[in-house]
MARGU-76329 format. One record per residue (C-alpha): residue in one letter; x, y, z. Coordinates in steps of 0.05 Angstrom, whole numbers, plus 5000, padded with zeros to 4 digits. Last residue first. Layout:
<nodes>
aXYZ ...
</nodes>
This chain:
<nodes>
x494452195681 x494951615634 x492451915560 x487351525534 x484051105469 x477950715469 x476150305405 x469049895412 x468049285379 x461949135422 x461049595478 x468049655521 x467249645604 x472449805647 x473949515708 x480449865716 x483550335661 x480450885706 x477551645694 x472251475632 x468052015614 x468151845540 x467451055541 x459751155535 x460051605464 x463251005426 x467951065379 x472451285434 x478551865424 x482552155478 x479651955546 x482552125604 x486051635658 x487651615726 x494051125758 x500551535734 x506351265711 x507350705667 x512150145678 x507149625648 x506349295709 x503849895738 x498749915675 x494849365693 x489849355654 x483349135675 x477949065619 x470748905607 x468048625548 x461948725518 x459948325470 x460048375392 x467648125387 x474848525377 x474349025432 x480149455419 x484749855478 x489650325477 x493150665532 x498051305516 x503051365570 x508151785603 x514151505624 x518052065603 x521851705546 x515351725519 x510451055531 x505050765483 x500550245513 x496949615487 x490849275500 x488048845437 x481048575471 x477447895464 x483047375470 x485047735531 x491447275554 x496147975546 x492548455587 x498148985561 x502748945493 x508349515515 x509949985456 x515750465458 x514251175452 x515651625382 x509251955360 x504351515404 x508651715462 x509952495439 x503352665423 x502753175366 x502852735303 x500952045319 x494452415355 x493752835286 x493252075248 x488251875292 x483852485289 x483852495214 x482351815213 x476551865262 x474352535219 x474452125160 x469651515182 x464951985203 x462852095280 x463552835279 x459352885210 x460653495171 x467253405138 x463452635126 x459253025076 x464353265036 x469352785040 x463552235008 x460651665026 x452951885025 x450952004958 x457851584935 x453750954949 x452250894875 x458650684867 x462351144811 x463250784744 x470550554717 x474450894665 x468251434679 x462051644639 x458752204651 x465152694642 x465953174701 x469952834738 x471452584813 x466953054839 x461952414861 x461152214791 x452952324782 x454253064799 x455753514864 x455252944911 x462652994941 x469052754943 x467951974920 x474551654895 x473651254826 x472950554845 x479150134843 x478349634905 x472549344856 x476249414788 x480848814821 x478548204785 x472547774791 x475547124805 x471346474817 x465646744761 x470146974723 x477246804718 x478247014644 x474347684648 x477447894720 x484547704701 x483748284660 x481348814706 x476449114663 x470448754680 x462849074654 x461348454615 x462848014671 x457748324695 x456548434779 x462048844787 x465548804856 x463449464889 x469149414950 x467649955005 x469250695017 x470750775093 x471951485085 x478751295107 x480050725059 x478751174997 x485251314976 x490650675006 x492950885065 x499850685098 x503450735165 x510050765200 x510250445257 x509650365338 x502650275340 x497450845345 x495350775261 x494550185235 x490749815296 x487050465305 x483850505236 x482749755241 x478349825297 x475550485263 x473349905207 x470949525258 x465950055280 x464250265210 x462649455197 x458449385256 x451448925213 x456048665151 x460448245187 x467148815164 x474648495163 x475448395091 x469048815067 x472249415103 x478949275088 x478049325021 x478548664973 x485248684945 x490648974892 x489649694895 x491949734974 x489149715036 x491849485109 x497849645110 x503149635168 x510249845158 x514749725219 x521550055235 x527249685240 x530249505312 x533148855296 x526348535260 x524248105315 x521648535368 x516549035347 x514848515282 x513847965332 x509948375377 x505548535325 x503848045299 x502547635369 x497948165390 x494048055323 x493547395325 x491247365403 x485947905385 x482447595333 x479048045280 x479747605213 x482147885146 x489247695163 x491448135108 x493148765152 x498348355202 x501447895158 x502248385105 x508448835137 x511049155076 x518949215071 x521049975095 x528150135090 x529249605044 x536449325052 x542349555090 x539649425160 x545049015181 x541648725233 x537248395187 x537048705116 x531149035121 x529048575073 x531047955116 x527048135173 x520547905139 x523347285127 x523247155195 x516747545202 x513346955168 x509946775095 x511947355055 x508047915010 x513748435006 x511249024963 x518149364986 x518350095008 x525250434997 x526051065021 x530351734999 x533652045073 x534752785045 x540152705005 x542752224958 x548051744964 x543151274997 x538951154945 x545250784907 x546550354971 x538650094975 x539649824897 x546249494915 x543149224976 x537149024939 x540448784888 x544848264937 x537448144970 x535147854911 x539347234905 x535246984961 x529146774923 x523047094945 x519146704887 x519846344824 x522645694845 x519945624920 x512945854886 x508745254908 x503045014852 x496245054844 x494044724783 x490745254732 x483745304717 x484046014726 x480546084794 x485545624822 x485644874816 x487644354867 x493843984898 x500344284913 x504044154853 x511544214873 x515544824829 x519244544764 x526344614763 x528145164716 x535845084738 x536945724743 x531745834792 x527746464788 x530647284801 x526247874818 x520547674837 x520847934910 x520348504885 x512848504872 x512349274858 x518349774893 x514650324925 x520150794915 x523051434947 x523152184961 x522452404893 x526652944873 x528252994802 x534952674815 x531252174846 x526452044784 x533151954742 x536551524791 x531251044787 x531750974710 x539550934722 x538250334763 x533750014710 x539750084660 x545249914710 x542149254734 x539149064661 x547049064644 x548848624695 x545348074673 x543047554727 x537148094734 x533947824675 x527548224658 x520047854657 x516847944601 x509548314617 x504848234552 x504947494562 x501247684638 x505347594706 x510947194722 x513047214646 x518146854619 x521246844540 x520146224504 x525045964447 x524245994357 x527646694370 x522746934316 x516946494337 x516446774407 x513546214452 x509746544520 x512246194592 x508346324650 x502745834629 x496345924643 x492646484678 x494347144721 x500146964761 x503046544704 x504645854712 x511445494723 x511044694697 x517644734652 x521544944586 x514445084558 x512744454498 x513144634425 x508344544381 x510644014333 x504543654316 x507743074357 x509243624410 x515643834411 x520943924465 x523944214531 x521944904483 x529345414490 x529245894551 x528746674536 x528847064612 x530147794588 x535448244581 x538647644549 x538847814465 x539848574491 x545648594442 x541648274386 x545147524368 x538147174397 x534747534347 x528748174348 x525747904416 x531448294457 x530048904406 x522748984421 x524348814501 x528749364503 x524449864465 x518849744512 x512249384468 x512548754509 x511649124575 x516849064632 x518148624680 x521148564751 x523249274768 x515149644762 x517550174807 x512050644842 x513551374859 x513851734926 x512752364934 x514552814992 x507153245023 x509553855055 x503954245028 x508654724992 x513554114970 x506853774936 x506254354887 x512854334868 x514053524850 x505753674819 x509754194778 x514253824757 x510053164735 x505553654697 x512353864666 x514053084655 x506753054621 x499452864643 x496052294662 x492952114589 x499552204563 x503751714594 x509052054647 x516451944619 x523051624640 x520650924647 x518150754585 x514150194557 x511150004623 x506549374643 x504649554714 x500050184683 x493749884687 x495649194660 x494049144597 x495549874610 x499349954536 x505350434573 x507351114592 x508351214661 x503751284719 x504750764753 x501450744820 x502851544861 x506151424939 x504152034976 x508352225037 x507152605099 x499252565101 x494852985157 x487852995123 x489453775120 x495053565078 x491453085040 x485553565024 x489954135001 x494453654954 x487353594918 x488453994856 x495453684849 x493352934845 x487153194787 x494053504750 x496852874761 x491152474720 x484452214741 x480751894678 x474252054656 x476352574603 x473853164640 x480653504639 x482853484718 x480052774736 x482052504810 x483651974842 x481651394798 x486551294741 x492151574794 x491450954842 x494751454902 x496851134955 x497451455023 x503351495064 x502851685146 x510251815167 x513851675235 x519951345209 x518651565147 x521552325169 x528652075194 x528952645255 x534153085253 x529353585305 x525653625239 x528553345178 x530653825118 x526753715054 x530153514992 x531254114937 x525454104891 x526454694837 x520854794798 x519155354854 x512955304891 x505055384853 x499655554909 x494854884907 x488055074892 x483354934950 x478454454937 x480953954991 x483154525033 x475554715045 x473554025059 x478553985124 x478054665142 x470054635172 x471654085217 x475754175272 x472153925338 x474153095326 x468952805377 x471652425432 x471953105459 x477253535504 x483153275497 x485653435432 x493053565410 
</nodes>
């Protein structure tokens, strides 16, 4: 635990263990005991892994497991409990890996099911757990189950997926989509298969069918594909758009809201499509199966919803039999800095979920970085450590996305020529895809691809800004993005309030600062305290009030050098989005 300096004062290990060789453990990956019988996500720091672009082991431009291995050093020293790894099984990658033709086996240009062993090994000597994504809503058109499902409608796996005969014919007979429903990424969501003569679904692109959970069959098949990755160990799921598991029946058409999206497409409400409560009977079913192994195996939901009401409902409510850890997006992808909204997230989420634990994200493969989200473009590094703070000292379990803590930002492509992201190239210019969150990640400026490779030319090309963004040359710098991270996430660590103390939201009409405390069970106190605007604002917290002991202060971690000597939460004065965090004396 540091004290002393604002300044993070170990440096010179962090690089070193990123190019460190990982010391090869057994094959065998028993689960790892809790400390203290402590449930180890409840306090856990994950970081995503977008294997394409973490790192490349055989110089073919591509990051593969091998390249995830190789830097299990960095992420440990970083401070990381849990990495969660994007698909990385075998499949066409229309869509990157979300479209999957097999789900018991690593596609070759990550690696193999030994490489997969060995990274399960590697990653239990740095005391890193592994977390794997699960693509359960769809599969792509070339698995074996969707090959025979399209083959007749008397095959045996003639409803694994969602077939639906035309509403009708066209006067040049093309048929006519059983309703309105429209792809995520373009046109219709419904593709015709001239075999079957009917249309299959497809929430997502043609060359993603959507399964049919009503059939008990593709329960037990994609449940046995889960329990084959826990029986080799992995600690958990990341379980991809979930919520899209099951549409209406009745294939009412959803209500047209009004508009177009980048697509061309009318904009329509989901009610029909989306978050539908059949789900949560599979999830309890699904969450029940985890359970019966060892070692406390998590569930963590890609749960994009509209309230914490609903948010509740996938953990299951008071029951707390469903997802262990449902994504908190209201918080993260607010993209505005407003203090009110962000005290009232998370307050709701600390009090209205029945005593489950928080997830907050921030970053992930799928958006716009944080930093361009939340940045003005003249104090971006001192909002992002704002946001650094806000997912990182409350009461919660947190997650990274690679990158984020250098403070990489977005490089949107500026050809569409140079898109890869699919929905990219048919929605430019309104929608330029996602290759801009998916950047290789930048370790140093030993060649032209910032370490990530040695092959010139990448999947996607290294941002120029790699020169200076970098976990080399931030090692160095005190006041670098990654050393505030790494300082954060060691402060969740090894103090007990911000480990496991309640949360008290203080100065609560401030519509300029975020003032919160974490207290132990000792009554002593962490104080926290985020100046949202580019003014100065000066604080009085009442920590009394609070039920904290103690009236002095010292200062843990400030982004800014004047907040350092600071002895008293009252009449204090934060620079412009300033972060100040102290112990109570």
């Amino acid at each position: 635990m540091r004290h002393t300096n604002w300044k993070v004062v170990t440096l010179a290990c962090l690089f070193a263990a990123a190019t460190m060789p990982a010391q090869i453990a057994s094959q065998q990956v028993p689960s790892q005991p809790e400390a203290s019988g402590q449930i180890w996500w409840k306090h856990a720091v994950v970081y995503e892994i977008y294997p394409r672009s973490f790192q490349d082991s055989n110089g073919d431009g591509t990051g593969d497991l091998n390249g995830i291995a190789q830097r299990l050093g960095y992420l440990e020293s970083l401070g990381i409990d849990a990495i969660w790894i994007a698909p990385m099984y075998p499949s066409p990658q229309v869509d990157f890996g979300y479209d999957i033709s097999d789900y018991e086996n690593v596609d070759p240009q990550y690696g193999t099911l030994a490489d997969f062993d060995r990274l399960m090994a590697e990653a239990k000597a740095h005391r890193i757990r592994v977390v794997l994504d699960m693509v359960l809503n769809h599969t792509s058109d070339k698995h074996k189950w969707f090959i025979e499902s399209a083959s007749s409608r008397t095959n045996p796996k003639h409803d694994w997926y969602v077939w639906r005969d035309p509403k009708g014919f066209t006067p040049e007979g093309k048929p006519i989509p059983p309703n309105n429903w429209i792809s995520g990424f373009g046109g219709s969501a419904w593709e015709y298969n001239p075999k079957r003569k009917q249309f299959y679904y497809h929430n997502f692109y043609k060359q993603q069918p959507d399964l049919n959970w009503r059939n008990p069959e593709v329960e037990r098949a994609m449940f046995d594909t889960m329990r084959f990755w826990l029986d080799k160990g992995v600690a958990g799921f990341r379980l991809d758009a979930i919520p899209t598991l099951f549409e209406d029946e009745r294939l009412r058409d959803e209500p047209v809201l009004g508009g177009t999206n980048a697509q061309g497409d009318p904009i329509l409400s989901d009610i029909y499509t989306n978050n539908l409560p059949e789900v949560h009977d599979t999830i309890r079913r699904m969450r029940a199966t985890a359970d019966k192994y060892p070692g406390n195996r998590v569930l963590i939901g890609e749960t994009y919803l509209p309230n914490t009401a609903e948010l509740d409902k996938w953990y299951g409510g008071e029951k707390h039999d469903e997802v262990q850890l449902p994504m908190d997006m209201l918080l993260g992808f607010a993209n505005h800095l407003d203090a009110n909204s962000f005290r009232q997230r998370l307050t709701e989420v600390e009090t209205q979920v029945h005593g489950s634990q928080p997830l907050l994200v921030f970053d992930n493969h799928d958006n716009i970085r944080s930093w361009d989200r939340y940045g003005d473009g003249a104090h971006n590094q001192q909002i992002a450590k704002i946001v650094a703070a806000l997912l990182l000292t409350p009461k919660a379990t947190a997650l990274l996305y690679q990158g984020q803590e250098l403070g990489q930002p977005t490089t949107i492509p500026t050809r569409v020529e140079d898109v890869k992201d699919p929905i990219g190239r048919t929605g430019w210019p309104k929608e330029k895809g996602r290759d801009g969150e998916r950047t290789p990640m930048q370790w140093d400026a030993s060649n032209d691809q910032a370490g990530f490779s040695s092959k010139s030319k990448t999947w996607l090309p290294v941002p120029p800004n790699y020169q200076r963004i970098n976990v080399k040359s931030e090692v160095a710098d005190p006041d670098s993005m990654l050393n505030w991270y790494k300082q954060l996430i060691a402060l969740r660590r090894d103090n007990p309030a911000v480990h496991d103390g309640g949360m008290v939201m203080l100065d609560r009409e401030n519509a300029s600062v975020l003032s919160y405390a974490r207290i132990d069970p000792d009554r002593k106190a962490v104080v926290v305290s985020l100046n949202m605007t580019a003014q100065p604002q000066t604080v009085s917290l009442d920590l009394k009030a609070a039920g904290v002991n103690g009236g002095t202060v010292r200062t843990l971690m400030a982004s800014d050098g004047s907040l350092v000597s600071a002895t008293s939460a009252e009449g204090l004065t934060l620079p412009p989005f300033s972060s100040w965090i102290a112990s109570v004396q």
